[in-house]
RODO-2510 file (C-alpha; in nm, 4 decimals, decimal comma):
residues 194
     n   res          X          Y          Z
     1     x    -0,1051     0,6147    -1,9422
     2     x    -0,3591     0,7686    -1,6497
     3     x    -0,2139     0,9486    -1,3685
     4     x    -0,2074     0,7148    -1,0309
     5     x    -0,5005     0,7577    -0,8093
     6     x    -0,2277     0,8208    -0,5322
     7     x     0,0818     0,7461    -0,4298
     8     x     0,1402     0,5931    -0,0715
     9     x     0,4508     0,5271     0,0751
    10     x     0,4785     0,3442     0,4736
    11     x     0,8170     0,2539     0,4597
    12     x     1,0829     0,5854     0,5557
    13     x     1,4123     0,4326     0,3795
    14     x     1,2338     0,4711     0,0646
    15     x     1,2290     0,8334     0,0808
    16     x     1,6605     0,8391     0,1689
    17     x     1,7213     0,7489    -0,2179
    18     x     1,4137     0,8296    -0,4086
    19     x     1,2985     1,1731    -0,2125
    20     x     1,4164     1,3945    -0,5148
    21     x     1,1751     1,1917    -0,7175
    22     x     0,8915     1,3037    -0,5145
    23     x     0,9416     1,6625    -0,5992
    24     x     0,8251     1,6162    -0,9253
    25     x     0,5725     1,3912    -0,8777
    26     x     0,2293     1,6611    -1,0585
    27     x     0,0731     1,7878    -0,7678
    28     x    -0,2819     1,6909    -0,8494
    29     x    -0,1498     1,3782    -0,7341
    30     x    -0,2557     1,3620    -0,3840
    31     x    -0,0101     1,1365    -0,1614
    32     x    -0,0870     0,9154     0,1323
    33     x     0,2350     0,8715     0,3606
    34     x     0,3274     0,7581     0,6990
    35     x     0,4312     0,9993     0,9574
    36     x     0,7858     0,8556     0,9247
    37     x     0,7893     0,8989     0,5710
    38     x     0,6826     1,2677     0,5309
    39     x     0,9440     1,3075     0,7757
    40     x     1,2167     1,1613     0,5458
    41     x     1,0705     1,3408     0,2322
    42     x     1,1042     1,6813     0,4193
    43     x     1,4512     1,6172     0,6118
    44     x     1,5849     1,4865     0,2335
    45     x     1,3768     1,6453     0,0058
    46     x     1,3592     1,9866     0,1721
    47     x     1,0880     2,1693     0,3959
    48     x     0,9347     2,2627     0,0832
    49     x     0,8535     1,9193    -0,0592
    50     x     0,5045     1,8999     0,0362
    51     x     0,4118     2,2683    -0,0279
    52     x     0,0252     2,2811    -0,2234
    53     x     0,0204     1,9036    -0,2252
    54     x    -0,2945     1,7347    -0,1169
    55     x    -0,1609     1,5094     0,1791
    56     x    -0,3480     1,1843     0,3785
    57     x    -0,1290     1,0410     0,6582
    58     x    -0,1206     0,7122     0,6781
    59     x    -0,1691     0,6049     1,0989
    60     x    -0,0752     0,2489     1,2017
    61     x    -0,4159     0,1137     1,4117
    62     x    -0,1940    -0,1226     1,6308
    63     x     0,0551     0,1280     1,6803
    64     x    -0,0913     0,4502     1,6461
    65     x     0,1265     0,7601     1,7016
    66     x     0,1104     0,8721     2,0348
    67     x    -0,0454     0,5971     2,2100
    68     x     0,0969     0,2816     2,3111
    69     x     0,0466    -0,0471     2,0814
    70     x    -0,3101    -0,2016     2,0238
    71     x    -0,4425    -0,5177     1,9775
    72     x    -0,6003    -0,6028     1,6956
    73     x    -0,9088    -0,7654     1,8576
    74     x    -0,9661    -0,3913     1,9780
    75     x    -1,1045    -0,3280     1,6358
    76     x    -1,3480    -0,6127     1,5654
    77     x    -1,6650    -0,4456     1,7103
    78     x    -1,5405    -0,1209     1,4920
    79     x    -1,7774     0,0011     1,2484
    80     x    -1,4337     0,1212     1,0431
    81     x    -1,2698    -0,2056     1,0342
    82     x    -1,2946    -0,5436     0,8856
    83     x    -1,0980    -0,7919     1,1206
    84     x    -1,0361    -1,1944     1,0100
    85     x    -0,8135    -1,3727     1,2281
    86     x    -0,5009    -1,1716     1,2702
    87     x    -0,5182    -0,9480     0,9610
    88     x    -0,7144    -0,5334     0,9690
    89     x    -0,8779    -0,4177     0,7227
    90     x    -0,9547    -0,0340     0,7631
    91     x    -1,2685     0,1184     0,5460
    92     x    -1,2085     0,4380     0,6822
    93     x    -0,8380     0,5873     0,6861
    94     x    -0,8994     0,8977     0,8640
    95     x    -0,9621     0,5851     1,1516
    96     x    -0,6059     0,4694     1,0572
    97     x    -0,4596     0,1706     0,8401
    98     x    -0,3440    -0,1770     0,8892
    99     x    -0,0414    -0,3351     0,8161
   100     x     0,0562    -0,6950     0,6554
   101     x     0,4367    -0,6330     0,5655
   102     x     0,3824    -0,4548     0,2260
   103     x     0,2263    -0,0822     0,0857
   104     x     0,0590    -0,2331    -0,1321
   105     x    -0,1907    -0,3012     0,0661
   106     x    -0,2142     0,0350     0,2512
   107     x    -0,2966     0,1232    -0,1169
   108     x    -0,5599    -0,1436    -0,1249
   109     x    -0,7619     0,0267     0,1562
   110     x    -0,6866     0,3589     0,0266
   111     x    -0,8190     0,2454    -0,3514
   112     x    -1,1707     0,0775    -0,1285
   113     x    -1,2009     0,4150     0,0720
   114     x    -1,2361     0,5383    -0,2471
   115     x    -1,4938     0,3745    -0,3943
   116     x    -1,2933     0,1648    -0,6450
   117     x    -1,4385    -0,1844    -0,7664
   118     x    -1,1741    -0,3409    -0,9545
   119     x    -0,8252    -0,2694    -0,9039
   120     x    -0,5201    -0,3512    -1,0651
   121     x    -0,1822    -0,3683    -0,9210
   122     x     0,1499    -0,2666    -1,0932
   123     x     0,4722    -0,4372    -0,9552
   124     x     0,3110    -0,6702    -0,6740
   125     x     0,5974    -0,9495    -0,7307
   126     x     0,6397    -0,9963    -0,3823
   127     x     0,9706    -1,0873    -0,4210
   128     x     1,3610    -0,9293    -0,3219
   129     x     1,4083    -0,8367    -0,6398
   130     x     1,5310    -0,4748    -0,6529
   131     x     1,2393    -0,2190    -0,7057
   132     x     1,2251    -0,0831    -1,0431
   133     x     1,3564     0,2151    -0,9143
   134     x     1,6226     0,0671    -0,7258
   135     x     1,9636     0,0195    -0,8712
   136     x     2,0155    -0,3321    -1,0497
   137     x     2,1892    -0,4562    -0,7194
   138     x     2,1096    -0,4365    -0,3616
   139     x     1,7435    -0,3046    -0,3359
   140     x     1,5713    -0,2586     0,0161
   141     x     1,5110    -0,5813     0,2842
   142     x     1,1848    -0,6932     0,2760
   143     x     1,1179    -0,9674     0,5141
   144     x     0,9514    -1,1886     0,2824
   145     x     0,9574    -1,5062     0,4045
   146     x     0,8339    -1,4384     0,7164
   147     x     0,5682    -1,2288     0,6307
   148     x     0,4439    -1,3833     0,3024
   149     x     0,1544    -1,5693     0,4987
   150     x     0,0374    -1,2233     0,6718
   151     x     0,0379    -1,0597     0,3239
   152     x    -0,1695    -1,3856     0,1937
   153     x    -0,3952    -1,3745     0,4322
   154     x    -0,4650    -0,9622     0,4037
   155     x    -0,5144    -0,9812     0,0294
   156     x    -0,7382    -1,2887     0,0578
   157     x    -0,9478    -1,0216     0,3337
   158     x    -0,9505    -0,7429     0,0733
   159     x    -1,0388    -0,9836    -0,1928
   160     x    -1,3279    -1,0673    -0,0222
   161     x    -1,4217    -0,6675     0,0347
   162     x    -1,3988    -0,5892    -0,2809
   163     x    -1,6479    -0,8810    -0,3914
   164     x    -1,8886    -0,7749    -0,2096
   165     x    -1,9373    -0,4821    -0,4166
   166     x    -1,8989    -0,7010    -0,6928
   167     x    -1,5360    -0,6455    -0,7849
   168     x    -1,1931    -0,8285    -0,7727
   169     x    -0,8292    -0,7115    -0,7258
   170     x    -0,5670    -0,8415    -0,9846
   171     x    -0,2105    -0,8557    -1,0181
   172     x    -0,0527    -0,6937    -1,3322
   173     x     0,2978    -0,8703    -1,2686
   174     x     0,3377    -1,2065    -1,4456
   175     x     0,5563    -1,3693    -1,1806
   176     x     0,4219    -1,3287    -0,8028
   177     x     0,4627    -1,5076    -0,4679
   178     x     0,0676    -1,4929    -0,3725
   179     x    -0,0692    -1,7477    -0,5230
   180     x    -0,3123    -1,6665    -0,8150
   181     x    -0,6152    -1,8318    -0,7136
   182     x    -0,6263    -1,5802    -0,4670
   183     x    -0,4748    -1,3109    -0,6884
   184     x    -0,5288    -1,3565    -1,0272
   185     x    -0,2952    -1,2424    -1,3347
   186     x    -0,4008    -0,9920    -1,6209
   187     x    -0,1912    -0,8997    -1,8905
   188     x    -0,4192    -0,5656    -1,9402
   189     x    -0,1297    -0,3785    -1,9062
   190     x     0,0817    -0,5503    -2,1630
   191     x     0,0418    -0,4708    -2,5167
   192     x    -0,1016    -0,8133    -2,6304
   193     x    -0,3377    -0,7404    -2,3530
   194     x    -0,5421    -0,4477    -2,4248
***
């Protein structure tokens, strides 16, 4: 299996149990993380954890650090974003990111900056399961059902993105919450599916 194009991580509390982990994460692996969570990887990793590594930070557009909270409508004349209703789409991340409730679509913008055309998402259940890195029991809140029409919405605005350069984004997990008309299924990753 490749190496991951990246790996991105918004959320803090993942780094409280899993910041060892990022220590030996290859360093040609560049990684894109939130102010808050390269501040949790160094306070429980160590002030050496990000030593050679190629770093993007990830900045919030509506509230970027610093400044006080923005409206998204601030960003519809911006040559940077893509706005539709109340979901962001950022082209450009040293701009800053939006949000929806979930990384993976921080990692969506980040995989478009990049130039990809089709991409393929591992573990995008959308669901409270635990995380496969989790322990079998008690994995992280997620807010789901509130934010699962946000999410919807965002990856029905990326979906269109990508098309326009002629591409699609696909879910790799059989069993999802968004529905698959607007994120299709592939079993490319399984064995049967290659």
């Amino acid at each position: 299996m490749k190496d991951p194009l990246a790996i991105v991580v918004e959320d803090a509390r993942h780094m409280h149990t899993n910041a060892e982990a990022f220590t030996q994460i290859p360093q040609s692996i560049p990684l894109v993380l939130s102010l808050e969570a390269i501040h949790a990887l160094l306070y429980f990793a160590g002030a050496h954890a990000l030593d050679g590594r190629t770093l993007y930070v990830l900045d919030n557009l509506e509230k970027p650090h610093g400044q006080g909270r923005k409206q998204l409508s601030e960003y519809e004349s911006a040559t940077f974003a893509e706005v539709s209703q109340r979901i962001g789409f950022s082209t450009d991340l040293d701009c800053g990111f939006f949000v929806c409730g979930t990384v993976m679509y921080a990692g969506i913008q980040v995989a478009h900056q990049l130039g990809a055309r089709n991409l393929y998402l591992v573990g995008f259940d959308m669901s409270d399961l635990p995380r496969f890195y989790d322990k079998k029991v008690g994995g992280a809140w997620t807010g789901l059902e509130k934010g699962l029409g946000k999410v919807i919405g965002a990856i029905q605005l990326a979906q269109d993105l990508f098309a326009i350069r002629k591409g699609k984004i696909y879910n790799c997990s059989p069993s999802s919450n968004i529905p698959r008309d607007i994120l299709p299924y592939t079993n490319i990753l399984e064995p049967t599916g290659r």
